[in-house]
ZAMARGU-4260 file (C-alpha; in steps of 0.2 Angstrom, whole numbers, plus 5000, padded with zeros to 4 digits):
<rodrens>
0) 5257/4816/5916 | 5246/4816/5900 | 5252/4802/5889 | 5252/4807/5870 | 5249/4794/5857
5) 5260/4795/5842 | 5245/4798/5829 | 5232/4807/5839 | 5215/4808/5833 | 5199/4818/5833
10) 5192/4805/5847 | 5208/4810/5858 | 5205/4828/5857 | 5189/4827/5861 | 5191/4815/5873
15) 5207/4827/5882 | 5195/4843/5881 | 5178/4833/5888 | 5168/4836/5873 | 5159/4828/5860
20) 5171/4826/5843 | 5158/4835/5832 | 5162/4851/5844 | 5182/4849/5839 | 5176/4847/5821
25) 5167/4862/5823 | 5180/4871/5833 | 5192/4868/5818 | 5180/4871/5804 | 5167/4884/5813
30) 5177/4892/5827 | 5167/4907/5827 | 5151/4896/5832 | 5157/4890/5847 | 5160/4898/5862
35) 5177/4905/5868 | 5178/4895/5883 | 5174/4880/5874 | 5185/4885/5859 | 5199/4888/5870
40) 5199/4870/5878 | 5199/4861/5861 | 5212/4871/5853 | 5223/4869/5870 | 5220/4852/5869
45) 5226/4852/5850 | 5242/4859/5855 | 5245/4847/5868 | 5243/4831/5857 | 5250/4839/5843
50) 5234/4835/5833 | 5234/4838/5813 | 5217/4838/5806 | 5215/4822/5792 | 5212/4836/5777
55) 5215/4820/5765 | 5198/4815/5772 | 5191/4832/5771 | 5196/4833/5751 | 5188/4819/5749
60) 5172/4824/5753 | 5170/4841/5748 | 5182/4835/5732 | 5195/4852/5737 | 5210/4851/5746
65) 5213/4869/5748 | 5229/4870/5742 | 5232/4881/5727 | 5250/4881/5714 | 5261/4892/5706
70) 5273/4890/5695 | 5286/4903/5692 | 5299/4906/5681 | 5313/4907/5694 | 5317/4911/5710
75) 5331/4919/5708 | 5323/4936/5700 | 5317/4947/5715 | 5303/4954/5702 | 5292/4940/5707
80) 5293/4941/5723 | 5280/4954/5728 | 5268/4948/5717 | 5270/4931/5724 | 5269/4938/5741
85) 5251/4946/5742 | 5247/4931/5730 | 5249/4919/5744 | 5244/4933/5759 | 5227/4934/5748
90) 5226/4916/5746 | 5229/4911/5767 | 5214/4924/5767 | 5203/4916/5758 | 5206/4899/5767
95) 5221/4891/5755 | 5236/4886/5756 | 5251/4889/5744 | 5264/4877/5734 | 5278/4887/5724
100) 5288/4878/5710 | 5301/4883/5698 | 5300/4882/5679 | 5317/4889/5673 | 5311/4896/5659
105) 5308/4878/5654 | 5290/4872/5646 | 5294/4856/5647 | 5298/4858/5667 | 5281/4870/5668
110) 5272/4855/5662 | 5282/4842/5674 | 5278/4854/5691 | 5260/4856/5684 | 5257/4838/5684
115) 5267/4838/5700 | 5257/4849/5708 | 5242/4842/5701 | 5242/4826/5709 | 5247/4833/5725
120) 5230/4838/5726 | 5230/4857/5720 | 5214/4866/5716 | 5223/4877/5705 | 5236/4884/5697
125) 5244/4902/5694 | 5254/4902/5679 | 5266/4917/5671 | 5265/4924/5653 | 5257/4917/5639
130) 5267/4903/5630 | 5269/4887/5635 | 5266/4866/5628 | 5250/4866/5620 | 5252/4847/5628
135) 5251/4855/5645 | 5235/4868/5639 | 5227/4851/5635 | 5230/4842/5649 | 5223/4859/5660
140) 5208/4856/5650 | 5208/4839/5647 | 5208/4840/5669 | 5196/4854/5672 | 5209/4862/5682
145) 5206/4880/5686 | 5222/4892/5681 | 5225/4909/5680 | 5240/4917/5670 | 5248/4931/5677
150) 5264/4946/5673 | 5254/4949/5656 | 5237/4955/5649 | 5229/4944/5633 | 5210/4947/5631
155) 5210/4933/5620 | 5220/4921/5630 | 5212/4903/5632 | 5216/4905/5651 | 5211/4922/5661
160) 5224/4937/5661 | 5228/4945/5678 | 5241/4957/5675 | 5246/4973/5663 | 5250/4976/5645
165) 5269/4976/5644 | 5271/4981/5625 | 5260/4997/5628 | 5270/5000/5644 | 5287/5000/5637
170) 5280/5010/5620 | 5275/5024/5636 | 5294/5024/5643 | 5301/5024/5624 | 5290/5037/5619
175) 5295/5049/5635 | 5313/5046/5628 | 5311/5052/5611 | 5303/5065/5617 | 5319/5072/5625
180) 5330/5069/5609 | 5335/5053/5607 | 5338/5045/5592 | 5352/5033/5597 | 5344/5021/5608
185) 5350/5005/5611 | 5339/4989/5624 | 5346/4977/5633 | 5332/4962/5637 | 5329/4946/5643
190) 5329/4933/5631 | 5316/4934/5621 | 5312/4916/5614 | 5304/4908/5625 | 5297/4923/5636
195) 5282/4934/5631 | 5283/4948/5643 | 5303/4951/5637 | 5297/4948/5619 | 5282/4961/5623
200) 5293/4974/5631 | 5305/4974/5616 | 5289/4975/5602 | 5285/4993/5613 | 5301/5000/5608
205) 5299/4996/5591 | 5282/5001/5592 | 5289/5020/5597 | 5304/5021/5587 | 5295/5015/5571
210) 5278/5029/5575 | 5295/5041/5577 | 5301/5038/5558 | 5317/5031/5567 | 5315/5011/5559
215) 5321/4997/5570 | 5334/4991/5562 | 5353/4992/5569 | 5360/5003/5554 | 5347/5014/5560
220) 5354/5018/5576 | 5343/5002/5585 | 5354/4989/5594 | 5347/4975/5608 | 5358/4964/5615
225) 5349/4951/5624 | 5355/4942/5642 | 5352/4931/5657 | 5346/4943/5674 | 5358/4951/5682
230) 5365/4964/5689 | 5386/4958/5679 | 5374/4953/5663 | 5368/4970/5663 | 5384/4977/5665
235) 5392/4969/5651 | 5379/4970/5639 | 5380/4990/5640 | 5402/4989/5638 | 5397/4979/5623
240) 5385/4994/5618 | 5397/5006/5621 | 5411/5002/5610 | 5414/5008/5594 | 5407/5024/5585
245) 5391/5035/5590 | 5385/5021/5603 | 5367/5026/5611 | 5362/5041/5622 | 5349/5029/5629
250) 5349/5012/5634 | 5331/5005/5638 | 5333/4987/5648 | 5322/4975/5653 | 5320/4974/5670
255) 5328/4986/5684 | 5340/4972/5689 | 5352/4974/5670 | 5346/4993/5672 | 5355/4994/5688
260) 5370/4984/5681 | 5373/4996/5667 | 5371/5010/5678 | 5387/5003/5688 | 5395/4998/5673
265) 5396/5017/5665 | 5402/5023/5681 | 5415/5010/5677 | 5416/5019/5661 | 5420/5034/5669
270) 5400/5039/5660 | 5391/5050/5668 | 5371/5043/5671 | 5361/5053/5663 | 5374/5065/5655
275) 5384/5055/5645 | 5371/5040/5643 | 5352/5039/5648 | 5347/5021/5657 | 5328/5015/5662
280) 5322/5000/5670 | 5306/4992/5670 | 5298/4985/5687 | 5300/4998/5697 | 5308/4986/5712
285) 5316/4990/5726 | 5333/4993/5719 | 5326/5005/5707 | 5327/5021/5721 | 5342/5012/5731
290) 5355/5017/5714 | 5365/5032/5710 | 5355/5039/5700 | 5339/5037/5703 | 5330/5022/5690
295) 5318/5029/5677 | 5307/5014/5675 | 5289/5007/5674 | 5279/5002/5690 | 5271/4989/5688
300) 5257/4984/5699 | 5266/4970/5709 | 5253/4965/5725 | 5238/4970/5717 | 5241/4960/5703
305) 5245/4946/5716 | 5230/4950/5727 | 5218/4951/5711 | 5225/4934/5704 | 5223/4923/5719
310) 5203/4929/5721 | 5199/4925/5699 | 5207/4910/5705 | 5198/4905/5724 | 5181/4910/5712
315) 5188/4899/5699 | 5189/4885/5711 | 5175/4887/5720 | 5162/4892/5707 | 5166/4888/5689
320) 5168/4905/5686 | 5179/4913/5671 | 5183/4932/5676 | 5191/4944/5663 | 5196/4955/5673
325) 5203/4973/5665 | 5222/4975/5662 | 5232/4983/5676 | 5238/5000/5674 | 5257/5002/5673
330) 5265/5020/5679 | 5280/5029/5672 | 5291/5034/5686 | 5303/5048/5679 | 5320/5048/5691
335) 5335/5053/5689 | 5343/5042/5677 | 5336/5048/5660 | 5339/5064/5656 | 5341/5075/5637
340) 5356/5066/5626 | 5373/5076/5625 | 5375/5090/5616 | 5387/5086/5599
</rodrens>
């Protein structure tokens, strides 16, 4: 009966398999240069002892841990969660490993779980949207620390942009809505003050109803009511656009989540989607072809964003590189929820 030491190390391995410790390091580092036989023995033997490679030595000499961050908004909002995935499936790929933390929408926690993660050893970090402390862009730079800021597209941004141009995406979906005959249209978004993309999204509908003559202001037919995600939040805001005298024939929302909220919501209503009121999303999740009708929204490019943001920042940590890469293109998914307005 093998007897396992509590902290095995490299020499037990070696010594279990029969072969000199610079083949296990090998075997670990460089399995395709040693031979199957061989490599099969070692990792065999890895198992058995339950051996974990000392990567805190490692670091130490090639000064990397590779581990990468990311610090997200929430965890709570499905819209991330695709993105995140091929993020950290890309990553893995390239040889890194992945530490997720939550923000809440906070700067002052984005800065705490950057620092966090910073002295856990992370090589880098991905970041969402644009704002955040300036004492948290100094301490990036004061550090040297790679990032990379994904969700949006700034091409003057101090860090690098992976990600799309949300204003000139929801000016696309606005402008298809005009073009059917609205002119009462009403958003419901996130909030908007500390959150770039939701601040982006609601400038695009300005952007098309000011080009269409219609102004932006709410005696001229232009109402946004502002709310936490979800699918009650989105529901409520739309009973509050729907009272009272000529309420819109289109309501534009911030994510599919409040879109599909609202959708519920009218049938509550007894509305009829899109006959009675028009609805569109933005995101183009999931949920978006599981509703009845159908979500109009915006695609976004989820896993290639994620994809594309994990190798500017693998080349970021291993080469001092700065990419720029191009924005993302966005698609307008035209379903069954938005239709022409009412007649009358």
């Amino acid at each position: 009966m093998t007897v396992v030491p509590p902290n095995p190390t490299l020499e037990d391995v070696a010594r279990m398999a029969g072969v000199s410790t610079a083949t296990v390091s090998r075997c670990l580092n460089a399995p395709d240069k040693v031979v199957e036989r061989t490599r099969v023995r070692v990792l065999e033997a890895v198992r058995e002892l339950g051996y974990l490679p000392n990567f805190g030595a490692r670091a130490m000499v090639a000064r990397r841990t590779n581990t990468i961050g990311a610090i997200i908004p929430t965890m709570a909002n499905a819209i991330f969660a695709r993105g995140l995935q091929a993020f950290q499936e890309e990553a893995r790929r390239l040889g890194y490993q992945l530490l997720v933390a939550s923000s809440s929408y906070r700067a002052d926690l984005e800065e705490e779980q950057a620092r966090a993660l910073t002295a856990r050893g992370a090589d880098g970090l991905l970041l969402i949207g644009l704002e955040r402390a300036e004492t948290l862009t100094a301490f990036l730079a004061q550090r040297g620390l790679p990032a990379v800021v994904a969700w949006t597209y700034g091409a003057e941004a101090a860090l690098p942009t992976v990600g799309f141009d949300n204003r000139a995406a929801m000016r696309g979906l606005a402008e298809e809505v005009l073009r059917l005959g609205h002119r009462r249209v009403a958003m419901i978004s996130a909030p908007v003050a500390h959150n770039d993309r939701a601040r982006a999204r609601l400038e695009g509908l300005r952007d098309a109803l000011g080009a269409a003559g219609l102004g932006t202001g709410r005696d001229m037919g232009f109402r946004v009511i502002e709310t936490r995600y979800g699918l009650d939040e989105g529901g409520a805001a739309l009973a509050r656009l729907m009272q009272g005298e000529a309420p819109p024939t289109a309501v534009l929302c911030g994510n599919d989540v409040l879109a599909a909220g609202a959708i519920r919501q009218a049938r509550a209503l007894g509305l009829r989607v899109p006959e009675d009121v028009s609805i569109t999303g933005f995101d183009d999740i999931e949920l978006a072809t599981l509703v009845t009708p159908a979500l109009t929204t915006v695609h976004v490019p989820h896993q290639e964003m994620g994809r594309l943001a994990a190798r500017c920042l693998v080349e970021m940590v291993e080469k001092s590189a700065q990419p720029r890469p191009a924005p993302l293109p966005t698609e307008l998914r035209l379903r069954d929820s938005l239709g022409p307005p009412p007649v009358g």
